[in-house]
C-alpha positions, 0 to 999 in steps of 0.5 A, a space after each residue: 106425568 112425573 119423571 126423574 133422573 139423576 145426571 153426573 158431571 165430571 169433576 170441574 176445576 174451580 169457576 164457572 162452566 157452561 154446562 146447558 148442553 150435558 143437561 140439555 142431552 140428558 133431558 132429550 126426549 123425556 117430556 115434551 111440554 111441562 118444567 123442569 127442576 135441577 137440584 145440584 146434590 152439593 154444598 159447596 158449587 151452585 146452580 146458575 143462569 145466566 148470559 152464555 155469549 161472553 166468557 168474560 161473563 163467568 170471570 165477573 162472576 168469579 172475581 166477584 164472588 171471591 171478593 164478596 166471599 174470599 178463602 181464608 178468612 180469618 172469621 170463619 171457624 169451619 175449615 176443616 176441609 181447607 181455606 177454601 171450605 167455608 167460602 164455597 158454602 157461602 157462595 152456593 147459599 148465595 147463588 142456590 143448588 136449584 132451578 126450575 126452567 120451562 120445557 116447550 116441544 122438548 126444550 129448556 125454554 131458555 132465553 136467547 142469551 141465557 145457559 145454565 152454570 155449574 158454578 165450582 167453588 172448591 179448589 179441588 172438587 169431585 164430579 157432582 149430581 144433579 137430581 132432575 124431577 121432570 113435570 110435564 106431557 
């Protein structure tokens, strides 16, 4: 059995946020055994997993992701939108706009410590959609 959805988060300040719960309760019910796909509609933010105890954890990742890629620099040529344009394309690419996590007895079969990440490169972005594709029983 095959089911899609498609889920909106509201629009989040620039960083990293926990967003396992709003997926986990959109999912809720739908399969019960199979993986799920989350395929972030955006260019500029990314998916990600990782450690969900520490919030130290998503200022790492943001100090370091901003000095791997910093705004403003002087080489790139697509700032249309603002210094932080390019930077944000960059940073999804790197990280990537989807993942496949298993489903077991209706749950994201996530390890102890791990949660899934919007990671919200733009200065001011707007809400983002996730397409879900659902494979399972």
């Amino acid at each position: 059995m095959i089911k899609q959805l498609e889920i909106t988060l509201t629009a989040q300040r620039r960083g990293y946020h926990l967003i396992t719960p709003e997926i986990e309760s959109q999912l809720h019910g739908t399969i019960k055994n199979g993986i799920a796909n989350l395929l972030l509609q955006h260019t500029s933010a990314a998916l990600t997993l990782n450690e969900n105890a520490d919030p130290d954890v998503r200022t790492d990742f943001e100090s370091f992701m901003d000095k791997l890629v910093p705004d403003g620099d002087k080489i790139f040529v697509h700032t249309l939108e603002g210094s932080d344009d390019m930077p944000a394309h960059l940073k999804s690419s790197v990280l990537g706009a989807s993942l496949t996590i298993p489903v077991e007895n209706g749950k994201l079969k996530l390890g102890i410590w791990q949660g899934i990440y919007l990671c919200e490169f733009r200065n001011h972005a707007s809400s983002r959609k996730i397409f879900v594709t659902l494979i399972g029983e």
